[in-house]
N, C-alpha and C positions, 0 to 999 in steps of 0.2 A: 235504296236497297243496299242492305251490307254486301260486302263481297266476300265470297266461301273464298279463301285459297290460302296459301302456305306461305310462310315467312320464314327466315333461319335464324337459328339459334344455335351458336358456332361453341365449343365445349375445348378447351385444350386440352389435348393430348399427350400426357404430363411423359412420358413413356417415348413418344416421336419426338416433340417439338412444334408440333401442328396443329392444328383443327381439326375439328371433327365435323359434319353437317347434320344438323339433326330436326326435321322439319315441324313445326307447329302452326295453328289455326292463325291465323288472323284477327287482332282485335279491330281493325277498322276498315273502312274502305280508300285506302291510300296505301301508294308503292312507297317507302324509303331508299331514298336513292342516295348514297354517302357525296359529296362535293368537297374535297380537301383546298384549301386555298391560300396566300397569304397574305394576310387579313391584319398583320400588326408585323412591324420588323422596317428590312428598308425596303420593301417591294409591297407593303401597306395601300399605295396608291392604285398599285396595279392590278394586286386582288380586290380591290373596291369596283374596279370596272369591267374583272371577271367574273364578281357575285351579281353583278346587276344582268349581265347578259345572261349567266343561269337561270337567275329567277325571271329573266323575261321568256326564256326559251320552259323554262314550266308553265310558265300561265297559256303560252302559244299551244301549247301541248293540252293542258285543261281545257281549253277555254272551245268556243263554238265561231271562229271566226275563220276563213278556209285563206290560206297564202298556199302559191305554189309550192312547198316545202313538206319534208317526210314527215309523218302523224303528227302534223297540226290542224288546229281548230274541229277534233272529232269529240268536243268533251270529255277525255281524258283516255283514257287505251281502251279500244272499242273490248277486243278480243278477253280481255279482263274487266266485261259491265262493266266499261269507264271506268274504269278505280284511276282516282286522280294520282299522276305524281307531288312527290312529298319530296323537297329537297334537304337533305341536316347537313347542314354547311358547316365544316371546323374550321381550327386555323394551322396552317403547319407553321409558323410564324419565319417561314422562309429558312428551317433547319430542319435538317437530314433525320435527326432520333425524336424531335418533333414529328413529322411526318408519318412517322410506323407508328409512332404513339397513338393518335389518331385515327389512322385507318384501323388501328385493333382495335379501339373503341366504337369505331363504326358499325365494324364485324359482330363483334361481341355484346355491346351493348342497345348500338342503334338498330342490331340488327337489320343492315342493307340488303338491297336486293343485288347492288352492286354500287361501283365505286367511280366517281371522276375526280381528275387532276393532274399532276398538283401545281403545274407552269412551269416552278424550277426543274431542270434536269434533273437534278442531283438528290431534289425533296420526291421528284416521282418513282427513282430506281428504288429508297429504301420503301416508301407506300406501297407502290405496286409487286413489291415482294412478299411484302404480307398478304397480301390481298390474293397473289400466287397459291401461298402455302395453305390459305385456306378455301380453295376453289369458287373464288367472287372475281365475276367478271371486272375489269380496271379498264376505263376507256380513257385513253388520253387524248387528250384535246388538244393542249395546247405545248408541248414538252417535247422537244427535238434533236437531240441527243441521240446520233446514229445508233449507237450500240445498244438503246432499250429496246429493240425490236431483233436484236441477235443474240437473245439470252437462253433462246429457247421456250420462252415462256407459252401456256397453252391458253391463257385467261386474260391477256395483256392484247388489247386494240388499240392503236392510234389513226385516226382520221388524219393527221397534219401528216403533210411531207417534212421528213426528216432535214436535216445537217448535211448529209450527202448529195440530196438532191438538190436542196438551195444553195450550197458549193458549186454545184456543176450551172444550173442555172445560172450564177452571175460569172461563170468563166464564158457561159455561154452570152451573156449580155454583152462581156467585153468583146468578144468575136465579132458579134455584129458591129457594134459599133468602130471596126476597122472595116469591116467588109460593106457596112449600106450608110455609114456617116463620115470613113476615112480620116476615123479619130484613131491616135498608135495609143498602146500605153505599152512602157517597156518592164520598170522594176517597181513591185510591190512590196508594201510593209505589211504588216498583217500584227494586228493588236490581238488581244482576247484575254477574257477575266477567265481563269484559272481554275474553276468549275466544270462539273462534265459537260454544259452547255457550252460553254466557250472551248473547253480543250476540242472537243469533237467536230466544232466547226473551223477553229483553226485548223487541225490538221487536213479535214477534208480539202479546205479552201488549198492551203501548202500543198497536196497532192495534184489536186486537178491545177493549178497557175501551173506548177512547174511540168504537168504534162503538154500543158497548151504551150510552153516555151517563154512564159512571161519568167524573169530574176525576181525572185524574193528576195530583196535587202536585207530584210529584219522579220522577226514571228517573237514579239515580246507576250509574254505571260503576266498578270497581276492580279491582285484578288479585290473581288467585285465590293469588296465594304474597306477598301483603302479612301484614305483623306487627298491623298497627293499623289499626282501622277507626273511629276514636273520630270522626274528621272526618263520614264517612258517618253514620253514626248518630245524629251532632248533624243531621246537615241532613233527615234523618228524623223526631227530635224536631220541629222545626221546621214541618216541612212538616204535622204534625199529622194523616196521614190516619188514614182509620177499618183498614185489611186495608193490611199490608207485602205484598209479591209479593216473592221471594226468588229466584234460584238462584246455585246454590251447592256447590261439593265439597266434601268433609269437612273439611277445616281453615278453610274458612273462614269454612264453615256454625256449629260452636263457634264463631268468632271472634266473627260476628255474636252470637250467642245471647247468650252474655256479656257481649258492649259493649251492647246493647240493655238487659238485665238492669241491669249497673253506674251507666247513665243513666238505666234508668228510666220510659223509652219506653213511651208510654200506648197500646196496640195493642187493638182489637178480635179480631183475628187476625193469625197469618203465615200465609201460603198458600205454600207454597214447592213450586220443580220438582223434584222426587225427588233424585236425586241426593246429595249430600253429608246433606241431611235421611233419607234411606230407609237408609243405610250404618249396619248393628250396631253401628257404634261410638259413632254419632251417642246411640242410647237408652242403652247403655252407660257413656256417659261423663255424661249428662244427666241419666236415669232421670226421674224424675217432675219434674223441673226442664224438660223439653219437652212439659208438659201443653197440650194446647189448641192444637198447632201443627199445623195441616192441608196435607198434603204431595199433589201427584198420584203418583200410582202407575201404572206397569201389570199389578201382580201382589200377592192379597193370601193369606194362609191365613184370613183372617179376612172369606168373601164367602158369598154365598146361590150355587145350584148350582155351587158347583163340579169341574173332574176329578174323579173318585176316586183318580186317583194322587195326587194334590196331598199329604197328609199321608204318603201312604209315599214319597214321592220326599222331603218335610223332613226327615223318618226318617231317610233317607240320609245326606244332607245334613250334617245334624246330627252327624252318625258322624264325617263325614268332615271337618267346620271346629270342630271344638272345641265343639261344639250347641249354636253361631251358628243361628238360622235360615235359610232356603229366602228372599229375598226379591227384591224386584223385580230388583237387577241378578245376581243369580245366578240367577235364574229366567229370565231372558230368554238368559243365557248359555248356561243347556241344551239351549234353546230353539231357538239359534242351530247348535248342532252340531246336533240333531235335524234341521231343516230341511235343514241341506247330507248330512249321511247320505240322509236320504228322497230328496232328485236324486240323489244319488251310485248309490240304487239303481233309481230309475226309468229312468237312464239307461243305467246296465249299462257302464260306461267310464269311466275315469278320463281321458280327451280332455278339455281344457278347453272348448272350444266344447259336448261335448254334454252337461256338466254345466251351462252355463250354458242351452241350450237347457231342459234339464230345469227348472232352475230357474223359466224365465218359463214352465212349464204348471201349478210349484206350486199347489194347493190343496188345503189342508188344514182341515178343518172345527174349529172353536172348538174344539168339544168334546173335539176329540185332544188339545189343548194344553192347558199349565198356565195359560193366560193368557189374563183374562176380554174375548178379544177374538172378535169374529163369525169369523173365518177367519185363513188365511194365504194370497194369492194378491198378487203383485206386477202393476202398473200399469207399465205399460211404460217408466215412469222409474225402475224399480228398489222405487219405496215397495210395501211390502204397505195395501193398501189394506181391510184387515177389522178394523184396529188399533184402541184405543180405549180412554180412560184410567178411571181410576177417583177416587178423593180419596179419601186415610185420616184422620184424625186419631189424635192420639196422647193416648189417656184412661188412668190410672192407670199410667203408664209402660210402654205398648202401644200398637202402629199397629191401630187399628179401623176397618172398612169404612164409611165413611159416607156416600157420594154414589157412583153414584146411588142416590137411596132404595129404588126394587124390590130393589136387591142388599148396603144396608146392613145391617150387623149391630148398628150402634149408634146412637142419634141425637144430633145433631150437641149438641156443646158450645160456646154462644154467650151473653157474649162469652170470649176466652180468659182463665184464671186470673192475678188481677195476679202481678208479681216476687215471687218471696218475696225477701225482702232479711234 
């Protein structure tokens, strides 16, 4: 059966600088949902294992198989006669005017019903401003950048917990681990690629250490498509702390590993923000050479209660990326479509306003979700406010559960393993 309902057809507003909304019939029975990603560049790898977790989290959403999880397996959105979702995946190719490029052809051409993405910080603030100015709901997924959800924005969702809260999270790891392991750490260095993803979570981290009382030695800045980090690393040696704090994308995250390795660098730990550390390529290319490095996370297969879908959706997964696993940033990406299907059918309309309305009544209990968070329900800045990180460590060439301890599977490896050299 076709399905009668309304799609947009977005008109600039040569006069404002805006959009206009102007609604038309339907040519088929499928939603257009825009998925921005990066798909070619140096984060190629990483949008390869975020496009597989979309396209697995639509067909879960199509498809007629029931997991305990928000509108799956009802043959496509009940409240809209099943009208299946329809992913148009671009590429922002990991740049900033890539990005809005993109999402305005999403608006304007592919006519979306709304928008996900785009990973990078930096490629989500200019997408999801467009996506702003022309009233299409933007769910971010996976983009952690405290300050995208303090912009004011009315159209802008993130499901992931921010920069701020994974800051505080592993201030709060180090706590415990004085108070229930009797492990000290005194002075911290603190790395980060020079991007609003890393500026944002450097400083957060710099705020909460130095409220908790830990010395910052160092907070070196670099940018994430540098060859050489040999400078950094020296001033790292240098600075002699006990726990590196890292973040970092996948190329740079090796860069590090390596020039630390080749110098020599006396580390108690690396604590690094998921990211380029949590990426399959990362342990792949490392394997038992990233023993001992503790990453936050917010998704593990290796936790105390978790889903029950959780191993048959890797299952999947696995099928479908070469049996790559399920992990943090493709878990949160299914995540991500999940939630906007669930408004898509609460709301019964493809209208951008009442998908967005639906969005801010969002609440979805932890236990639906793959992701060891209390809930999913947005805070009137867009943040989901039930979010909340976890710490893995990486023992025998594996990410293990290890903080918090009620939900650990392993206990903690301290201090980390010297270089093999």
């Amino acid at each position: 059966m076709r399905l009668d309902r309304w799609l947009l057809v977005l008109a600039l507003a040569v006069s404002l600088g805006t959009f206009r909304v102007v609604p038309v019939e339907a040519a088929d029975d499928t939603i257009p949902v825009g998925v921005i990603l990066p798909l070619t560049g140096a984060l190629a790898q990483t949008g390869a294992s975020l496009r597989a977790g979309a396209e697995l989290a639509a067909d879960l959403v199509n498809g007629h198989v029931s997991y305990p999880l928000p509108a799956v397996g009802k043959n496509g959105i009940p409240s809209l006669h099943h009208a299946r979702i329809r992913l148009v995946i671009v590429d922002s190719q990991g740049k900033n005017d890539q990005s809005a490029s993109v999402a305005q052809q999403l608006i304007t051409q592919d006519h979306v019903v709304a928008i996900l993405g785009a990973y990078a910080s930096s490629n989500t603030a200019t997408a999801s401003q467009v996506a702003e100015r022309a009233g299409i709901p933007f769910v971010c997924e996976d983009s952690t950048a405290e300050n995208l959800t303090t912009r004011g924005y009315k159209w802008f969702f993130r499901p992931t917990p921010h920069d701020g809260t994974f800051a505080q999270n592993l201030v709060d790891f180090m706590a415990d681990l004085k108070k229930r392991k009797h492990i000290e750490i005194k002075k911290i260095a603190i790395a980060h690629e020079d991007g609003l993803f890393g500026t944002g979570s450097a400083d957060a981290e710099n705020a909460d250490a130095k409220r908790a009382g830990y010395d910052v030695v160092a907070n070196i800045a670099y940018s994430a498509n540098t060859t050489d980090v040999s400078a950094e690393v020296q001033k790292i040696k240098v600075a002699a702390p006990d726990v590196l704090m890292i973040t970092s994308y996948l190329p740079d995250s090796l860069l590090f590993m390596r020039t630390l390795k080749d110098q020599n660098v006396p580390l108690k730990a690396i604590i690094a923000q998921d990211a380029g550390f949590i990426d399959p390529t990362f342990l792949k290319t490392l394997g038992t050479g990233a023993d001992g490095v503790f990453t936050r996370e917010v998704f593990s297969l290796n936790i105390k209660n978790r889903n029950q879908a959780v191993p048959l959706i890797d299952q999947l997964y696995r099928a479908r990326f070469g049996g790559k696993p399920l992990d943090g940033n493709s878990a949160r990406e299914i995540m991500g479509v999940l939630v906007l299907a669930d408004a898509l059918d609460r709301s019964g309309s493809t209208a951008p306003d009442a998908i967005r309305v639906a969005l801010t009544k969002t609440n979805i209990p932890g236990d639906r979700t793959l992701m060891p968070w209390k809930n999913i329900h947005f805070g009137s800045d867009g943040q989901n406010t039930g979010g909340t990180g976890i710490v893995e460590q990486v023992q025998g060439g594996a990410y293990q559960t290890v903080w918090p301890f009620d939900v650990a599977v392993k206990p903690v490896i301290w201090p980390m393993p010297a270089w093999k050299r």
